[in-house]
N, C-alpha and C positions, 0 to 999 in steps of 0.2 A: 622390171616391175617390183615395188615392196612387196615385203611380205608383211602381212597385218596378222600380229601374236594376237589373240582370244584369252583371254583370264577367264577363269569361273569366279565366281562372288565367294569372298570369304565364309559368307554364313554357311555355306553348302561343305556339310561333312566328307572326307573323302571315302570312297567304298571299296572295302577289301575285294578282293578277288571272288569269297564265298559270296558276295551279294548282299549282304548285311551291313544297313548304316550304323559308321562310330559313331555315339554322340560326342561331342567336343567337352573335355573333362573341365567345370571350372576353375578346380584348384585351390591353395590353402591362399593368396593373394586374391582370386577371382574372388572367391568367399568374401574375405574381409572389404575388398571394393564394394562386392552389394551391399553388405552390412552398412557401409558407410554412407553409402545413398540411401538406404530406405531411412538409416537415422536421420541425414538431414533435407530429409524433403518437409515442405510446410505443412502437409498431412500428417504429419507425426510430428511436428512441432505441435502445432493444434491439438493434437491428441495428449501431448502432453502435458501440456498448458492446463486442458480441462481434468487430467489426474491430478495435477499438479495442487485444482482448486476444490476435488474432492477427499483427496488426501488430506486438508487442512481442516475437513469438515471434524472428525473425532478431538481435534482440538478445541475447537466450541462447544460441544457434546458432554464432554468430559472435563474433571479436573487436570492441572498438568501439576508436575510436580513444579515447574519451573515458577510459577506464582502464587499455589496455594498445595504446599506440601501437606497441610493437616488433613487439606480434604479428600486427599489421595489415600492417605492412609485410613480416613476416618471409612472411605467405598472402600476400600480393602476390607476394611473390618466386617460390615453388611454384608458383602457379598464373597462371601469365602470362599463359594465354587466359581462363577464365572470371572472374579476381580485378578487370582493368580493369572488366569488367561490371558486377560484383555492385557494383564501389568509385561506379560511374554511377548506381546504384538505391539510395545511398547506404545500404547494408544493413551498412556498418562504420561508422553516424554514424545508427543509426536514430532515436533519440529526438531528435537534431538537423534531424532531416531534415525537408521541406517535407511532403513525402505524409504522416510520421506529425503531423505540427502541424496538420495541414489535420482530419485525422479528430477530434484531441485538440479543435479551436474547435469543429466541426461537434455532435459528441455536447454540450461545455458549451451551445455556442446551441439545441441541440436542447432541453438538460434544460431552461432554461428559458422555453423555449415551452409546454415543459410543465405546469413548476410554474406560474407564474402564473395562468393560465386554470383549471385548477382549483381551485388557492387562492380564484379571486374566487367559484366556483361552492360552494364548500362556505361560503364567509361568508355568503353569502344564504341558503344552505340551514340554517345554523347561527339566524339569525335570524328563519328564518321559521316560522311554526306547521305541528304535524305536518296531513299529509296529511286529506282530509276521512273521517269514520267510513262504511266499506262499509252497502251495504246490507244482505248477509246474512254476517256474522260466520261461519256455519256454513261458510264456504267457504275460509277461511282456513288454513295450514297448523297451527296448532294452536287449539283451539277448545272451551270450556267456560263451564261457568255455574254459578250458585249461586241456593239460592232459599232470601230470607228469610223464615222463617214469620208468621204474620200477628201471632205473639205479639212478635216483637219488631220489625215490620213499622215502615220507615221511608219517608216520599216518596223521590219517584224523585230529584228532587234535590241531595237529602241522600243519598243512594246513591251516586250519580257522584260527587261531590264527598268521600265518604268515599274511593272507586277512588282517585282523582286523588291523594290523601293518600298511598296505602297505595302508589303504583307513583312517588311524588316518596321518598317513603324509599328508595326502591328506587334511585334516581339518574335515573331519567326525566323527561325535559321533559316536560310534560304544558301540553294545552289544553283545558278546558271548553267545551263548547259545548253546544247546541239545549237551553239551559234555559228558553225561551220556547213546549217543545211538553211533551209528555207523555212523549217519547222521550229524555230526555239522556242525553248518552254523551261521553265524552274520549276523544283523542285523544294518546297519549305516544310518545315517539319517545329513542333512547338508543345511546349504539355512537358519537359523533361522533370521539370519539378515535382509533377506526379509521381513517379518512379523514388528520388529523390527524397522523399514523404514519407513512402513507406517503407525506403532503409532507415531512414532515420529513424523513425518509430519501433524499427526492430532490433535496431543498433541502441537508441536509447533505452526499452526493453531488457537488452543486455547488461547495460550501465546498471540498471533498478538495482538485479540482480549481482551484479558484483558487489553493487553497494550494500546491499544486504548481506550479504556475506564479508563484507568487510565490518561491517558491525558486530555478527554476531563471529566475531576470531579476537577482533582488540577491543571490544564496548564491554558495560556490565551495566546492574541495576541491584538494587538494594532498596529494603522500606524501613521507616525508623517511626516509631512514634515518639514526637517531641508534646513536652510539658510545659507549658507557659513558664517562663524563667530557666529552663535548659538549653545545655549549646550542644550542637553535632557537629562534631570534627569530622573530616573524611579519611576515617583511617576504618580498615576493617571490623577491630572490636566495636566500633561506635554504630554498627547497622543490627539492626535486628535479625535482618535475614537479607543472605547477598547472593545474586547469582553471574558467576564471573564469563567473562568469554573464555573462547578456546585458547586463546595464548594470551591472557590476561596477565598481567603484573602489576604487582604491590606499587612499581614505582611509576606509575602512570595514573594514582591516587593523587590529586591536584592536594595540597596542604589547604583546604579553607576552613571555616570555620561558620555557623547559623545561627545564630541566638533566638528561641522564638519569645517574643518582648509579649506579645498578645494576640489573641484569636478572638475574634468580635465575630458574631452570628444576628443578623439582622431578621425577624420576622414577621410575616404580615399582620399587623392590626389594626387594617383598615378594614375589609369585609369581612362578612359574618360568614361565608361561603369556603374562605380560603384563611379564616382567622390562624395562625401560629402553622406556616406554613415557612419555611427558610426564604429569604430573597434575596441573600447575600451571607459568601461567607472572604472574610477578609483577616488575613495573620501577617503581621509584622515582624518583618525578621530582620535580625540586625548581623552583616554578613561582612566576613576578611578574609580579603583573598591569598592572606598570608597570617602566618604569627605576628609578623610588625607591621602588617598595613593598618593605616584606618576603616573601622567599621564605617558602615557604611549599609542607609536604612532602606530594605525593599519591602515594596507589597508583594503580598501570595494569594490570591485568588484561583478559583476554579477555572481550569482551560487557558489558565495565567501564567504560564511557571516562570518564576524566576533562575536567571542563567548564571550563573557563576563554578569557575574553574573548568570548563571543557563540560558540566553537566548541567540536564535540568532539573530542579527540583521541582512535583507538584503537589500541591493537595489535592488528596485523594479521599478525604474521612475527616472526622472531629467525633469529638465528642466530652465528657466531664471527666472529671479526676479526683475524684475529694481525696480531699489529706488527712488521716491517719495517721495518731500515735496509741503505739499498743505496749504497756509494759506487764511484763511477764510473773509469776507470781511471789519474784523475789524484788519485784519491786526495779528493774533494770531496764530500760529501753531498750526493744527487742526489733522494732520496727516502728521508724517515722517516714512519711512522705508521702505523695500523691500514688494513688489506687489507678491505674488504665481500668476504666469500665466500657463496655463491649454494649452498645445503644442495641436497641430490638423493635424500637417501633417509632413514629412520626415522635412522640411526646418524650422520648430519650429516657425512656425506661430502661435502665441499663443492668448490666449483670455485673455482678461485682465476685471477686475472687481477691481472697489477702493471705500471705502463706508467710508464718513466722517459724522457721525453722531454729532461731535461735535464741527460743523462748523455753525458761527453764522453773520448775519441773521437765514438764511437761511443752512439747512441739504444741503451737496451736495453731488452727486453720479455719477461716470464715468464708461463709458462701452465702450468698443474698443478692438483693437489688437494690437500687440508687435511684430514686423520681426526684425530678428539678422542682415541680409542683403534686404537691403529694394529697390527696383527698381521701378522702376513708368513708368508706360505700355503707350501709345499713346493717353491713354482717359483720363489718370492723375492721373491713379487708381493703390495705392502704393499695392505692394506682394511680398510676400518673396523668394528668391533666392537659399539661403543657410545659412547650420546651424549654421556658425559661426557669430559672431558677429562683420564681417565687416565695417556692413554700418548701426547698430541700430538706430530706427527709434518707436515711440509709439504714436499713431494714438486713439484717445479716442471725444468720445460725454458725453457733461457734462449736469448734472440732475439735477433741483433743489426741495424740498419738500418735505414730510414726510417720510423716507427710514423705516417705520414700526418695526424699533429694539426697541421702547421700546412698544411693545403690549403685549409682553409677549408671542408670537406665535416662535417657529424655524425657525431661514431664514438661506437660504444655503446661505453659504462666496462666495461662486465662481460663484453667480448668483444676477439678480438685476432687480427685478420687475419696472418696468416702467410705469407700464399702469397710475401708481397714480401720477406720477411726470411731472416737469415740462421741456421739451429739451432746454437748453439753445446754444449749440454747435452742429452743424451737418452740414453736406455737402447741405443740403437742406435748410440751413437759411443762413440770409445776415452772420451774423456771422463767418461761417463756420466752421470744422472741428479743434480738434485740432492735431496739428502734431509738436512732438516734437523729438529732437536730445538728446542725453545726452551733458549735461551741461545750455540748451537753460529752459527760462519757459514759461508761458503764462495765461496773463491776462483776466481772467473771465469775460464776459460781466456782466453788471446791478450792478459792486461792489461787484460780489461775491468772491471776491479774485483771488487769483493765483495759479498755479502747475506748478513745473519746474519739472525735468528730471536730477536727481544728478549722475546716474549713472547706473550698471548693475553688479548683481552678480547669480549662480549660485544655485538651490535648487537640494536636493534632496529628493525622496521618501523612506523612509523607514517604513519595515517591522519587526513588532519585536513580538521576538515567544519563550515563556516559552512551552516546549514537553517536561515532564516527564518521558513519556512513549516511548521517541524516541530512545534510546539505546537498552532497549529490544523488542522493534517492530525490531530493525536491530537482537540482539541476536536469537529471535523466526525466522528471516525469515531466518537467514545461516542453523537453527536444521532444518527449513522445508527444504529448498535446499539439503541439507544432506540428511533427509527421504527419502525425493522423489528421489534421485540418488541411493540409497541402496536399495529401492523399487524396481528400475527399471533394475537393472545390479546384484543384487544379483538371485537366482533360488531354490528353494524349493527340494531336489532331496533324493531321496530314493534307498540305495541301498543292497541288501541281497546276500550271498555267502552262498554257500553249498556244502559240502567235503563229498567225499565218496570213498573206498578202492574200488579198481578193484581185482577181480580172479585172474587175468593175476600179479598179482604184483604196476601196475598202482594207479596211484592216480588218480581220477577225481574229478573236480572242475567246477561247471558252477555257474556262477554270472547273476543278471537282473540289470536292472535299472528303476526306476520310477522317474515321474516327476509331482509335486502338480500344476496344471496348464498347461497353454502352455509353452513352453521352447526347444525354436529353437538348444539352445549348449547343448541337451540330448545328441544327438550323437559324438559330441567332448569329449563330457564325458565319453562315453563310450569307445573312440579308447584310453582316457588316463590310465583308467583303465584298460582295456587288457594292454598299454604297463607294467604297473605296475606289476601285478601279473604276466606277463613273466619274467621280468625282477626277479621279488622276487623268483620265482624257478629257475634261469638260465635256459629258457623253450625258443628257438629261435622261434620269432615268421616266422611261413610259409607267403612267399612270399604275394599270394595270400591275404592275409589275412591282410599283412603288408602295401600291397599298395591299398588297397580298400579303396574309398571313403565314403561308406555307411556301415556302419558293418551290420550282420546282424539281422533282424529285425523276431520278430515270423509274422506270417501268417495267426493261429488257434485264433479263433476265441471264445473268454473264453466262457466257457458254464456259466446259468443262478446259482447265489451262489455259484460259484467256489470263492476262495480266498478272502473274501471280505476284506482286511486289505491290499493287494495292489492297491484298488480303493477308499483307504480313500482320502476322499478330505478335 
């Protein structure tokens, strides 16, 4: 007689002699095995995803240094107790910062704990044959038969193997089997694409992400304000302000060249509702994509950028520029050229700042406004009208004294500390204001020279943006759009036929259908399939049958371990 050895189940701790169970110790590996599953399970991808989208949130909230450093410093300055804080949680550097980089690797190493391991599950599952045929088909969620009459009565294996036919037209893997009993039946399976869908979608996911981080290691951006008849070279000194990537280099600087020729502003004056309202803005820029290539003329429009050297340039702003000559009071040209004015309202009332540092006596400095159509109200007090430059007019209070550019400290261009200086011009001294016309100038009290008013040209803002990573950020997100529609419109479905000879001469055939999931068109499935395997015996389907809405459906109730292979999920 064998002897039959008995195992006990690993889970069962062994028990000392005292009586007391060991627990099973997990270990510095066991450790790190759970840590690695709870990381990459899709519950905590999903949890990440949504840190991932509220962590982004203090970036909208807030200034960042990365786009608009003044105004970081400008909230530092207001709020002196909570701004040190917030600047410590780096919440003005968020997409810089350690805690959002940390969640950004955490969710990528998550997604792919993910995708892998099911990719290898669905390759076996793709290559393996469908699931074994139930025993009772009737218990399935849709469930019908067909019975060939004895006149055109065929073996039962020529039956299944006709099925097998009639549900491969159909796009179903199909398997043959138990052609060695009296019972044959197939075995088809279909929907793999679902699966399929939503690797892709989490694989391309992945891709987003890589590609974003390929951009922000080799990419940069930089903003320049151009002056109708200036060129921007792409070399560092020529940006106003740059912000490089992580391994950024000088020599990854395309050599091109931008000329802006002109900036035309087109405005409504057709209704009275929407009169001097922008409906177009349009700069012409004459662009070389080398020191000896030919120029070569593009338009620059909003939402338009034009492509040149690996970057895009856009316009982001405009605005006036009047041109200014100011000599000093030894009679010297101290400052000639176009003014950047800073617009404040629809009619482009602008702020104007002019800082002549090498104006002698005496440093001089002017602060005032610029109106394109200038009107002067009941109490004398000039305002702008409209955006065109009907009636231009430049309104300035002039400064004289130390303007602090050589201390060595950063002064913003577009502002101009007074508290140190002296007013020589304003509406509140004998003196008064100055107010000038184009073409007009005017004489500085105490011999501090003069500024006239030579004229008025047009600037614009641009934006300019080396994305590496911007074509397959677009590639990865059509594969995800893709997944996610193949995910959603494809259906998992399982279907088995089973042939058996009748006494009478008869063939019988009844078929089920299963479905991996919820899936609303089971039953369209199923009225396509009875018409199929009627049609494949010449079997007229009965009226009854032919015009039902609902095929029908079992009713019993599967007993406890009955068929488990049609409840794989």
């Amino acid at each position: 007689m064998k002897e039959t050895v008995v195992k006990e189940p690993k889970s069962k701790a062994p028990k000392p002699a005292g009586g007391e169970v060991v627990l099973p110790q997990l270990g510095f590996f066991g450790m790190i095995r759970w840590a690695w599953r709870q990381l990459t399970s899709m519950r905590t991808a999903l949890f990440l995803l949504l840190l991932l989208a509220v962590g982004a949130v203090p970036g909208s909230l807030f200034p960042q240094r990365s786009s608009a450093p003044s105004e970081v410093t400008q909230y530092l300055k207001d709020n002196p107790g909570s701004g040190p804080i917030m600047d410590w949680f780096k919440l003005f550097d968020v997409y810089s910062s350690p805690w959002f980089a940390a969640i950004y690797l955490l969710l990528f190493t998550s997604l792919i704990g993910c995708v892998i391991p099911r990719a290898k599950i669905h390759w076996k599952a793709m290559r393996s044959a469908p699931p074994r045929t139930p025993k009772r088909l009737s218990r399935l969620a849709e469930y019908g038969t067909v019975t060939i009459p004895a006149a055109n009565a065929i073996d039962a294996e020529t039956a299944v193997k006709d099925a097998a036919a009639a549900l491969k037209q159909r796009g179903y893997r199909v398997d043959v089997r138990d052609l060695d009993t009296d019972r044959p039946s197939v075995g088809a399976e279909i929907g793999f694409l679902r699966e399929v869908g939503n690797l892709l979608f989490h694989t391309a996911m992945i891709g987003v992400l890589a590609a974003i981080a390929y951009s922000g290691l080799f990419g940069y951006s930089g903003q320049r304000v151009l002056v109708e008849g200036e060129t921007f070279v792409n070399t560092l000194s020529s940006y106003d302000t740059f912000t490089p990537g992580t391994n950024f280099s000088d020599d990854t600087l395309s050599p091109y060249s931008a000329q802006l020729e002109k900036l035309a502003v087109k405005y409504d004056r057709s209704t009275e509702a929407h009169y001097g309202q922008p409906l177009d803005f349009n700069a012409t820029l004459k662009v070389k994509d080398s020191p000896d290539a030919e120029a070569e003329t593009k338009t620059l429009k909003v939402n338009e950028p034009v492509g040149i050297g690996g970057t895009n340039i856009y316009l982001v702003g405009n605005g006036y520029a009047p041109v200014v000559t100011v000599k000093d009071g030894e009679g010297n040209v101290s400052f000639q050229g176009p003014v950047i004015t800073i617009p404040t309202d629809g009619a482009y009332t602008s702020l104007v700042v002019i800082k002549v540092p090498d104006a002698k006596p005496n440093q001089l400095g002017f602060v005032g406004f610029f109106l394109p159509t200038a009107l002067v109200d009941d109490k004398g007090v000039a305002f702008g009208s409209d955006p065109d430059p009907f009636n231009p007019q430049l309104n300035l209070n002039a400064y004289t004294g130390d303007l602090g550019l050589d201390s060595g400290v950063p002064r913003n261009v577009y502002t101009l500390d007074t508290s140190t200086l002296t007013e020589i011009n304003s509406r509140n001294l004998d003196a008064g204001g100055i107010t000038l016309a184009p073409g007009q100038s005017y004489n500085l009290p105490g011999n501090n020279g003069t500024i006239s008013f030579d004229g008025i040209k047009r600037f614009a803002a641009l934006d300019i943006r080396h994305d590496p990573g911007q074509v397959f950020v677009l590639i990865f997100a059509v594969l995800a759009l893709a997944g996610l529609i193949a995910s959603l419109f494809f259906n998992r479905r399982r279907v088995w036929v089973r042939t058996g000879n009748h006494p009478d001469g008869c063939t019988m055939v009844e078929f089920g259908l299963l479905a991996r999931g919820e899936d609303h068109r089971l039953a369209g499935e199923y009225i396509a399939i009875n018409k199929a395997l009627h049609a494949k015996w010449l079997v007229p389907l009965e009226d009854a049958e032919q015009n039902s809405e609902q095929p029908p459906t079992a009713t019993e109730n599967p007993a406890p371990g009955d068929t488990p292979a049609t409840k794989d999920q």
